[in-house]
Residue frames relative to the residue before (quaternion, step in Angstrom):
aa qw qx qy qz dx dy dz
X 1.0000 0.0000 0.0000 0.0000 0.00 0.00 0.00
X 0.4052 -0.7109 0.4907 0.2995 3.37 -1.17 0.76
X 0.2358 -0.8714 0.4291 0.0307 3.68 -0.08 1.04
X 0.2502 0.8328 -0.4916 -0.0460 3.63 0.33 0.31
X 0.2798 -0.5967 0.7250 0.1998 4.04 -0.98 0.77
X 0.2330 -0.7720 0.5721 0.1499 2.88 -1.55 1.14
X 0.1219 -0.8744 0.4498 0.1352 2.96 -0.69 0.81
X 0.6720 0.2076 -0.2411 0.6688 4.05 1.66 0.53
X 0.2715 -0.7717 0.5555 0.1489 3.61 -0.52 1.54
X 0.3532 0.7361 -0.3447 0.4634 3.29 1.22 0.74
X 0.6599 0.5677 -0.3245 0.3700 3.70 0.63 -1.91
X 0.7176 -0.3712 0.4887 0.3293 3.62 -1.54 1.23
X 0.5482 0.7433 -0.3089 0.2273 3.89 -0.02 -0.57
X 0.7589 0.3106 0.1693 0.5467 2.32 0.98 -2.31
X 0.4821 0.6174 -0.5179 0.3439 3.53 0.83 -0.10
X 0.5230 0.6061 -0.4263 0.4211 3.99 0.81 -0.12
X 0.8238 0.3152 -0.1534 0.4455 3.17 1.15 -0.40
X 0.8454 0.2139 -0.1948 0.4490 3.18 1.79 0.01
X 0.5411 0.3957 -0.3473 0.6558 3.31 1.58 0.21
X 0.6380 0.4952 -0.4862 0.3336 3.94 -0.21 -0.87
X 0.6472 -0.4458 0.6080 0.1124 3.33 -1.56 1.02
X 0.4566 -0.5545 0.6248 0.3062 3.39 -1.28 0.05
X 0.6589 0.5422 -0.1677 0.4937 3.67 1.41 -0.84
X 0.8244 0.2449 -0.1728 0.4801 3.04 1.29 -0.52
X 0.4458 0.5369 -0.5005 0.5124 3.44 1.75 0.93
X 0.6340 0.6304 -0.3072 0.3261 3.59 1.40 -0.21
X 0.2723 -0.8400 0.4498 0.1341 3.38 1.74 -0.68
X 0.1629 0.8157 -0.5549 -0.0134 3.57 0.69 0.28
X 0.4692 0.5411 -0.4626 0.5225 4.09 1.74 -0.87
X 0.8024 0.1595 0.0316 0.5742 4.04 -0.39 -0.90
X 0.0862 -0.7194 0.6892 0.0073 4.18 -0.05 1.14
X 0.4148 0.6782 -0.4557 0.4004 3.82 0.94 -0.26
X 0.8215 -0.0276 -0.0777 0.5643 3.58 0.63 -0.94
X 0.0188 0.5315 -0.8346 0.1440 3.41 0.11 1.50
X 0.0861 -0.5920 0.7767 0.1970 2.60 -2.39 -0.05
X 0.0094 0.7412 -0.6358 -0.2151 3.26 -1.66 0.00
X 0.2692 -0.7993 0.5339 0.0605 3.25 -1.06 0.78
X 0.3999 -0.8039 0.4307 -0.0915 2.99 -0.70 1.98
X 0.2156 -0.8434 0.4922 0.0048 3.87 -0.69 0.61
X 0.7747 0.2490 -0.2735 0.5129 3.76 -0.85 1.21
X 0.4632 -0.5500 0.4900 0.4928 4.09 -0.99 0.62
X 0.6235 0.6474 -0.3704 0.2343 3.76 0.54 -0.62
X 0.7502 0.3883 -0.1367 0.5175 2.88 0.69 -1.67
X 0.5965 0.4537 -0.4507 0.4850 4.00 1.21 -0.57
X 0.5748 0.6103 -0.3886 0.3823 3.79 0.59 -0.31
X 0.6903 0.4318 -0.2622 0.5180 3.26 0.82 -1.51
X 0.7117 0.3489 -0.3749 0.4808 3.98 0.63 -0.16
X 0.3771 0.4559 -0.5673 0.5728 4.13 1.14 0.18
X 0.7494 0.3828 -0.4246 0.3340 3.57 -0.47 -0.88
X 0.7302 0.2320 -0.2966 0.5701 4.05 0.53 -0.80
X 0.6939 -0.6590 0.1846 0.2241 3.72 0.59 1.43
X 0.4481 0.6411 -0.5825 0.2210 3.28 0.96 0.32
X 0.3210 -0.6897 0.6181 0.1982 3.62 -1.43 0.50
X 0.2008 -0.8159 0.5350 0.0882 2.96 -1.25 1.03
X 0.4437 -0.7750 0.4383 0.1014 3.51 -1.44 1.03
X 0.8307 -0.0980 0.0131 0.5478 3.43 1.43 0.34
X 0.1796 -0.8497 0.4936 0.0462 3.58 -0.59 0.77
X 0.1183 0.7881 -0.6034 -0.0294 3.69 -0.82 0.67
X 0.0797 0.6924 -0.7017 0.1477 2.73 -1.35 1.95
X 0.7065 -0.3746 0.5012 0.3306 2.77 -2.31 0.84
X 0.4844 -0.7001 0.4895 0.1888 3.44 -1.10 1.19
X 0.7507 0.2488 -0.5673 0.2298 3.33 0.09 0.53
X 0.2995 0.7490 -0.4902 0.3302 3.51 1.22 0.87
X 0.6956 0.5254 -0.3304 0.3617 3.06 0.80 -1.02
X 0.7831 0.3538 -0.2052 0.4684 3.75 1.27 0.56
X 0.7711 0.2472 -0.2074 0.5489 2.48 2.41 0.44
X 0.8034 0.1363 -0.2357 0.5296 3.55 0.27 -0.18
X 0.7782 0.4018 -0.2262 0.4265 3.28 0.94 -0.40
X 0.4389 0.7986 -0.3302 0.2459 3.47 1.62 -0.01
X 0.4901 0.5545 -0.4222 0.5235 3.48 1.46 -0.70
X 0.7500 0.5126 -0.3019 0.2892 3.82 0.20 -0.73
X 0.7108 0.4213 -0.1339 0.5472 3.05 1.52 -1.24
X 0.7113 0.2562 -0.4896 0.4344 3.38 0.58 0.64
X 0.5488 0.5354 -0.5970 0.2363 3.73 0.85 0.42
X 0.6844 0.3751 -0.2632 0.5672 3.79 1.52 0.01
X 0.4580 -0.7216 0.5159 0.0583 3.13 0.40 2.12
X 0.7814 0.4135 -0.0836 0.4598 3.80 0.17 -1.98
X 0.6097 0.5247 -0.3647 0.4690 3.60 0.49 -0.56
X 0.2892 -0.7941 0.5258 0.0966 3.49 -0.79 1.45
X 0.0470 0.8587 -0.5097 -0.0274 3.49 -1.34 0.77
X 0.3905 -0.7145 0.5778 0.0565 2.91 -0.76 1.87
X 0.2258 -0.7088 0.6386 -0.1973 2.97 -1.22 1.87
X 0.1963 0.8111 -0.5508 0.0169 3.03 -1.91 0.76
X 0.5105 -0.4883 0.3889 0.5913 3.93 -0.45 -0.53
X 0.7582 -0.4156 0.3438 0.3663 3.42 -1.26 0.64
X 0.6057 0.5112 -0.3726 0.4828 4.27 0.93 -0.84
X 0.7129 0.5422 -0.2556 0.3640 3.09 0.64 -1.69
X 0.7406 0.3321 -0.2620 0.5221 3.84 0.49 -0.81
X 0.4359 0.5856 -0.4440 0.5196 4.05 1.33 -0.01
X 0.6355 0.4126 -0.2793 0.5898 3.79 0.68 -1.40
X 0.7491 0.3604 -0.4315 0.3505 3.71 -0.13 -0.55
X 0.7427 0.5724 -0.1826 0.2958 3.65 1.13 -0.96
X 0.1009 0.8443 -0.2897 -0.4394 2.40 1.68 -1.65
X 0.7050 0.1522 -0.5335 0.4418 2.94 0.13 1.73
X 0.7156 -0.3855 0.3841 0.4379 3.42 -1.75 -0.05
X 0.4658 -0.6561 0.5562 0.2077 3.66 -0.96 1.13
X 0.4205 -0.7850 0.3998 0.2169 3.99 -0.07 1.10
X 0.7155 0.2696 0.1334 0.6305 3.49 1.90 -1.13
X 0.3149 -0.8473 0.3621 0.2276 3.70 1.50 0.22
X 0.5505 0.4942 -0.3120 0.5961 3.57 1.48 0.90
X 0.1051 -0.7275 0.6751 0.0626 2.96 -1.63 1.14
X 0.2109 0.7595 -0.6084 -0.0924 3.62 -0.41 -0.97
X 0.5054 -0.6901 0.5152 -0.0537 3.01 -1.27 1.57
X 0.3587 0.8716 -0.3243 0.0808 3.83 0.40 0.43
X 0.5318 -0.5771 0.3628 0.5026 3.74 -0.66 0.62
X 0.5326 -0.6469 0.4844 0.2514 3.23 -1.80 0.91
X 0.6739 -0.5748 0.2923 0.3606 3.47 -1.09 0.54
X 0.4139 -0.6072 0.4068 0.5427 3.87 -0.52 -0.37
X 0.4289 -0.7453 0.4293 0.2764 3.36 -0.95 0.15
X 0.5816 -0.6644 0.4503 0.1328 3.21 -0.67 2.01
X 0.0709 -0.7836 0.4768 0.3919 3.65 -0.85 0.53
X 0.8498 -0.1010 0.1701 0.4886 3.69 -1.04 -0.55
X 0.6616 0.5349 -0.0926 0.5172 3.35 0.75 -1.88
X 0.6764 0.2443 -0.3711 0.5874 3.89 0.17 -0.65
X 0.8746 0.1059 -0.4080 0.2394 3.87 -0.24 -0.40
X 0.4798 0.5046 -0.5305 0.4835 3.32 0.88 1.39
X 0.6286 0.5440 -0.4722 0.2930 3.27 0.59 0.16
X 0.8888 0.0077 -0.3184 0.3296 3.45 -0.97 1.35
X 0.3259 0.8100 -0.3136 0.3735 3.24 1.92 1.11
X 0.2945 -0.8157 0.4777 0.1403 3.69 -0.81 0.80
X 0.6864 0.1307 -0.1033 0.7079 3.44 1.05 -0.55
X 0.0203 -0.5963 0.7929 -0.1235 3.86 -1.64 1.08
X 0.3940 0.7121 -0.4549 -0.3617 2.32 -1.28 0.75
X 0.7048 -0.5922 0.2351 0.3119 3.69 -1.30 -0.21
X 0.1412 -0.7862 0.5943 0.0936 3.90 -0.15 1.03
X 0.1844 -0.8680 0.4509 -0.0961 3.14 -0.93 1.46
X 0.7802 0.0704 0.0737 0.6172 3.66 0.67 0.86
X 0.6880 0.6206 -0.2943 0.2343 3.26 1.02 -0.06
X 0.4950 -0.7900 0.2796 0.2296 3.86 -0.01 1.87
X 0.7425 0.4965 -0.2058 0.3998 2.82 0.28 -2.15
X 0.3152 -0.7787 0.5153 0.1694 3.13 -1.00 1.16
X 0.4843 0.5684 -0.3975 0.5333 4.21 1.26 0.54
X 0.6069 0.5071 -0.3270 0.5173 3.50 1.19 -0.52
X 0.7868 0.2899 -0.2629 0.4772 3.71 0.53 -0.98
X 0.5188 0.4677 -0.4709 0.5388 3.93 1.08 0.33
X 0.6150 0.4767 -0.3784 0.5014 3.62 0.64 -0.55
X 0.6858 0.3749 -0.3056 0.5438 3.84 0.52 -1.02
X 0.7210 0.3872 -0.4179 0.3945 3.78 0.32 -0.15
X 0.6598 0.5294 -0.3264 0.4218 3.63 1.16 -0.70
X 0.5377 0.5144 -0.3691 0.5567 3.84 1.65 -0.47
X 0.5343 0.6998 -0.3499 0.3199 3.74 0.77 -1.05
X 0.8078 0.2712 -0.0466 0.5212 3.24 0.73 -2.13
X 0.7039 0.4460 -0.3899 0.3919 3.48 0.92 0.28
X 0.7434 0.2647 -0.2093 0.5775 3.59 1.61 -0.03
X 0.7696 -0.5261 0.1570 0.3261 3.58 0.74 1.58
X 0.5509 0.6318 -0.4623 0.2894 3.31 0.64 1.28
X 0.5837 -0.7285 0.2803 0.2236 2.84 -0.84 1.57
X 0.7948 -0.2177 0.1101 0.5556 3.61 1.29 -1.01
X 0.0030 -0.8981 0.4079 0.1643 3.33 -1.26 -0.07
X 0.6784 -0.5523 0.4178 0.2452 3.24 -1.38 1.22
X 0.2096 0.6134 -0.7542 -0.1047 3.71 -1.70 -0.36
X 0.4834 -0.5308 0.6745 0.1722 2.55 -1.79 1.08
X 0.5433 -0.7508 0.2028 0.3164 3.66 -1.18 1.12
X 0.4919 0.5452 -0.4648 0.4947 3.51 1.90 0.06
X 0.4668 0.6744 -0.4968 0.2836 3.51 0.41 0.26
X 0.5801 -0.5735 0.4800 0.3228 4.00 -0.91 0.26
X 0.5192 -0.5840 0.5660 0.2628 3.78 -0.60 1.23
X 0.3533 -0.6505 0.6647 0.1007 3.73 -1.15 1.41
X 0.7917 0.1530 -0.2994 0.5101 3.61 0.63 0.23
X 0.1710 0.6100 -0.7216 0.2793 3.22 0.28 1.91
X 0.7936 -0.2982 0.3155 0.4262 3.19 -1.84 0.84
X 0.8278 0.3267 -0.1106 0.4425 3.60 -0.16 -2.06
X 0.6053 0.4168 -0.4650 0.4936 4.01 0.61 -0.40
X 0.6124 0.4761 -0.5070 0.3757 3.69 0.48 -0.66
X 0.6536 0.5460 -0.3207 0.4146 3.26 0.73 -0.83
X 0.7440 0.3710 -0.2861 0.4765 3.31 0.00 -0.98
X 0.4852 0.6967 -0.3423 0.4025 3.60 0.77 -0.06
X 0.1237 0.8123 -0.5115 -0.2517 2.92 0.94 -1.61
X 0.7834 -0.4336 0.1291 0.4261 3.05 0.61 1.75
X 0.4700 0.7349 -0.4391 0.2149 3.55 0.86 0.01
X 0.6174 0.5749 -0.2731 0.4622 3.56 2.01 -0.41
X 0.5614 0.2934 -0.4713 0.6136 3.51 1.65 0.86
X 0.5511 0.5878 -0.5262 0.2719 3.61 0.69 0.64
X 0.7093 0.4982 -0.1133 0.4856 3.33 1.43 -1.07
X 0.0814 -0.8496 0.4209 0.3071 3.58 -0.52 -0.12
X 0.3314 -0.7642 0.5446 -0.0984 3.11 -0.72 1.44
X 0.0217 -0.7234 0.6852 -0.0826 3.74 -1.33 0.80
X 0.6976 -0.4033 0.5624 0.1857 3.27 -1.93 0.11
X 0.1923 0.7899 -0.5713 -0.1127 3.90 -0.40 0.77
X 0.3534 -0.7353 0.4920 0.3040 3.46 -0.70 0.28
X 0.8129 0.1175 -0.1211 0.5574 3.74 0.87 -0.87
X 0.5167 -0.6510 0.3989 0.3875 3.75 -0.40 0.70
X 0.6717 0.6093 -0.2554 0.3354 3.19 0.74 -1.41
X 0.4245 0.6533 -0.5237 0.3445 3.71 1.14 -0.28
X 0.5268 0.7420 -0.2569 0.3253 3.61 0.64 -0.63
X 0.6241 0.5238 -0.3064 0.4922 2.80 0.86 -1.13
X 0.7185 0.4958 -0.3203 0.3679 3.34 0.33 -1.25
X 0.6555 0.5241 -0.2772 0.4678 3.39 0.46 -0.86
X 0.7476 -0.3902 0.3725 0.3875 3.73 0.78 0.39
X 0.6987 0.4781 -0.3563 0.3952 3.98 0.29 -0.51
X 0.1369 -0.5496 0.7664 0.3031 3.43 -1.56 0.15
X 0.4607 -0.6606 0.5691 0.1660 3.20 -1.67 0.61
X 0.1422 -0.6107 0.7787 0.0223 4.38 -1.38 0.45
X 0.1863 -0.7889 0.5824 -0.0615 2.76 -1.12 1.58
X 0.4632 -0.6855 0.4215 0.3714 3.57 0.02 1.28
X 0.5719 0.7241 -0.3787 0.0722 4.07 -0.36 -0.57
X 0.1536 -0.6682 0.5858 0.4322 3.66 -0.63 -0.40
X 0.1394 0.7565 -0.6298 0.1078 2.98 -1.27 0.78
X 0.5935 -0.6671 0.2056 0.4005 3.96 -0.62 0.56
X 0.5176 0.6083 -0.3418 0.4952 3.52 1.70 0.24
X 0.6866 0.6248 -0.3217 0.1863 3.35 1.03 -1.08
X 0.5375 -0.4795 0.6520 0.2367 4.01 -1.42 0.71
X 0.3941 -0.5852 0.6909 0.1580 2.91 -1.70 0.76
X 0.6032 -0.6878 0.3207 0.2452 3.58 -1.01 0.77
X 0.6698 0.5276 -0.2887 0.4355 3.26 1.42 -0.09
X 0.1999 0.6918 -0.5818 0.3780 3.57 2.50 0.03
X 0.6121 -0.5365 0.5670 0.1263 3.18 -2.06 1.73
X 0.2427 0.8026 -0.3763 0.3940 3.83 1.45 -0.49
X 0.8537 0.4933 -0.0136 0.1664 2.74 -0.37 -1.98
X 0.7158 0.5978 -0.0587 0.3562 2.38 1.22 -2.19
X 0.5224 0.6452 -0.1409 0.5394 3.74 1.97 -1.08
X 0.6744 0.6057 -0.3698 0.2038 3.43 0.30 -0.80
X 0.1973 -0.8757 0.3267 0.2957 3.54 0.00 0.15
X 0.7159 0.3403 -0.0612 0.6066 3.46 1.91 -0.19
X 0.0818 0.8680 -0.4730 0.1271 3.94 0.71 1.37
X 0.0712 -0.8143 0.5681 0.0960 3.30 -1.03 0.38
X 0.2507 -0.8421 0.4509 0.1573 3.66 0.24 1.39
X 0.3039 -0.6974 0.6477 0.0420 4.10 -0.58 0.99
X 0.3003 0.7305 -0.6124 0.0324 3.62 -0.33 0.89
X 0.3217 -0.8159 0.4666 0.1144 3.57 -0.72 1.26
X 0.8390 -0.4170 0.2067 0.2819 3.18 -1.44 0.50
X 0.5561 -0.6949 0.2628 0.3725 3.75 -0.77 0.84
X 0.5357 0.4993 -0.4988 0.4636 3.83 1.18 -0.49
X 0.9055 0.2006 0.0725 0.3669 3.04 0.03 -2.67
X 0.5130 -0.6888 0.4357 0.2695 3.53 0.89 0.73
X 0.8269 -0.3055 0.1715 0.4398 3.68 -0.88 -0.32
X 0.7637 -0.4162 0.3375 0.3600 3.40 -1.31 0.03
X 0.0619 0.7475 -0.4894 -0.4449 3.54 -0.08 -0.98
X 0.3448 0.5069 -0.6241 0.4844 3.47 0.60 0.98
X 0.5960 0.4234 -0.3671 0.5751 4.15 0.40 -1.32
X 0.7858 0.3061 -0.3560 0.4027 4.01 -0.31 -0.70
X 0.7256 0.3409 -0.4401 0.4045 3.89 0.94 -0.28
X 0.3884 0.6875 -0.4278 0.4399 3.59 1.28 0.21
X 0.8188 0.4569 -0.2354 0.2558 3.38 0.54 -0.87
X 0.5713 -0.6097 0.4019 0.3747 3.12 -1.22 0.63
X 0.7559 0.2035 -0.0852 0.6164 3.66 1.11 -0.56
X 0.1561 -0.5707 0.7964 0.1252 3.62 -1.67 0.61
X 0.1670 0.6316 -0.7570 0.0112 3.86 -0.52 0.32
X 0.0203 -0.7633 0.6360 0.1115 3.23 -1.72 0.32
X 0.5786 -0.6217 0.4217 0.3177 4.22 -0.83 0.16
X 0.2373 -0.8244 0.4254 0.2883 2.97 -0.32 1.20
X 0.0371 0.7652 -0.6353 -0.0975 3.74 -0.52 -0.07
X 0.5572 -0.6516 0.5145 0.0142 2.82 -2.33 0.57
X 0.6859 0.2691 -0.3263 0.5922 3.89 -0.77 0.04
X 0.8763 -0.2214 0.2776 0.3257 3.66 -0.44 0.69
X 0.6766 0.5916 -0.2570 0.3552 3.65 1.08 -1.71
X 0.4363 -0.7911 0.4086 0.1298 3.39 -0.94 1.32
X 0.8551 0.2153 0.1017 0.4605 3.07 1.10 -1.06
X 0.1833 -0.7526 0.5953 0.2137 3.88 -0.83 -0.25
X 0.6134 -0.5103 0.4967 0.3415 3.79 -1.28 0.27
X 0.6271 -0.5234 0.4184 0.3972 3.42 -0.49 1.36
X 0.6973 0.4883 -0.3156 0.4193 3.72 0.21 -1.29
X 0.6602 0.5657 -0.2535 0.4241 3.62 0.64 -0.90
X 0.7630 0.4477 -0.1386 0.4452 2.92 0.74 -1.72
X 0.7380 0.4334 -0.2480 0.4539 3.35 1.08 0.14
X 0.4368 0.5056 -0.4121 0.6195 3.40 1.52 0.31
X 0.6820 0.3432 -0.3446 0.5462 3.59 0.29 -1.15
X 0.7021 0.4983 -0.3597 0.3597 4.29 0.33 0.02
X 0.6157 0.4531 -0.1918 0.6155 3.28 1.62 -0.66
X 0.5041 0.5033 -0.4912 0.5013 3.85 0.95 0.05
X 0.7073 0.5254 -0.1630 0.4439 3.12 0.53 -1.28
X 0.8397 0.2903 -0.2465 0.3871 3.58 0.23 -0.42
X 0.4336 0.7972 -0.3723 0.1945 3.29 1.82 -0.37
X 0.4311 -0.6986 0.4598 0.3386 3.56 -0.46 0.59
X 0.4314 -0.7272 0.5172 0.1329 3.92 -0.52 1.21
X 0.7591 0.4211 -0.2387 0.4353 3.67 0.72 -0.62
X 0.3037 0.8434 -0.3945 0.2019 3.50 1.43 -0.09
């Protein structure tokens, strides 16, 4: 293994991990070398396995003989910049949670059509910032039978730093793209459920629903929820009931408890 001790949290190397932007690990002039950079032996595993390749790793030295050691010796060539737990805190600025980074090239981007193609449930995250909200909605997604998901382009980048994380890598399980107009869907075979409350809307457990064979779930931003163009567009308004008084759930929530429900049983 290529071992390096750091010894300036300064050196050109390391700037991938401590000076680059989230904007500027994306590269949007040359997407060839985006990077994204990926955190814990877990969550770097769970992206080796859907093939991403990585270009450098910085861990807290005693990983590198223990949790993280299976990984770092299947990439013999792949340097790793090591230190004591302060030293990579001062370079990060903060305490590594799992004492592993790994720096790796970003996937290609998938268009619409390929990750809708032969998919019953998608869904579509519309506007949505916070970048714990769309790792949470992607980590419920791949764990309760969705096929894929959309973002609209005001929506937070599924391979930030902290959504990978909070994901726990589930946003290299699914495939997922950029939409620009919602309505593409349609074509492609889907009827669409708009997440919203409104005085038309179906409770999620309407028998409706349950029949469809091609859904696309619309879940809107955390202040102002959906469009009302996106909610008169749809083929459904469904909304959750709930009790004591409480209008609403966190987008994240409200989409787990929507993706139980709609999950196709015969899969």
């Amino acid at each position: 293994m290529i071992i390096n001790t750091i010894s300036d949290i300064h050196q050109p190397e390391l700037c991938v991990y401590s000076q680059l932007t989230e904007r500027q690990l994306r590269n949007n002039l040359n997407p060839d070398e985006a990077l994204i950079i990926v955190e814990s032996p877990k969550v770097i595993r769970t992206a080796l396995d859907a093939g991403l390749k990585p270009l450098s790793f910085l861990c807290e030295r005693k990983h590198i003989m223990g949790d993280a050691h299976d990984i770092l010796s299947m990439f013999p060539n792949v340097p790793i910049y090591t230190g004591e737990r302060d030293v990579l805190a001062q370079l990060t600025g903060y305490t590594l949670t799992r004492g592993v980074l790994c720096a790796m090239q970003r996937p290609k981007k998938r268009s619409v059509e390929e990750v809708c193609s032969g998919a019953n449930r998608i869904v579509i995250i519309d506007n949505v910032v916070d970048s714990t909200n769309i790792g949470a909605i992607f980590r419920s997604a791949a764990a309760l039978g969705i096929d894929g998901v959309l973002l609209t382009r005001e929506s937070c980048d599924p391979l930030n730093r902290r959504s990978i994380r909070v994901s726990m890598g589930s946003v290299f399980l699914l495939p997922w793209t950029w939409i620009d107009n919602i309505k593409e869907v349609h074509q492609l075979g889907f009827r669409t459920i708009a997440m919203a409350l409104s005085d038309n809307s179906i409770p999620l457990d309407d028998a409706r629903l349950m029949v469809e064979p091609r859904l696309v779930i619309i879940m809107g931003n955390e202040g102002d929820g959906l469009p009302e163009e996106t909610i008169k567009d749809a083929d459904y308004v469904v909304h959750i009931p709930m009790s004591h008084g409480v209008d609403s759930l966190n987008v994240a929530a409200a989409s787990a408890v929507a993706f139980w429900q709609l999950r196709l049983t015969n899969k």
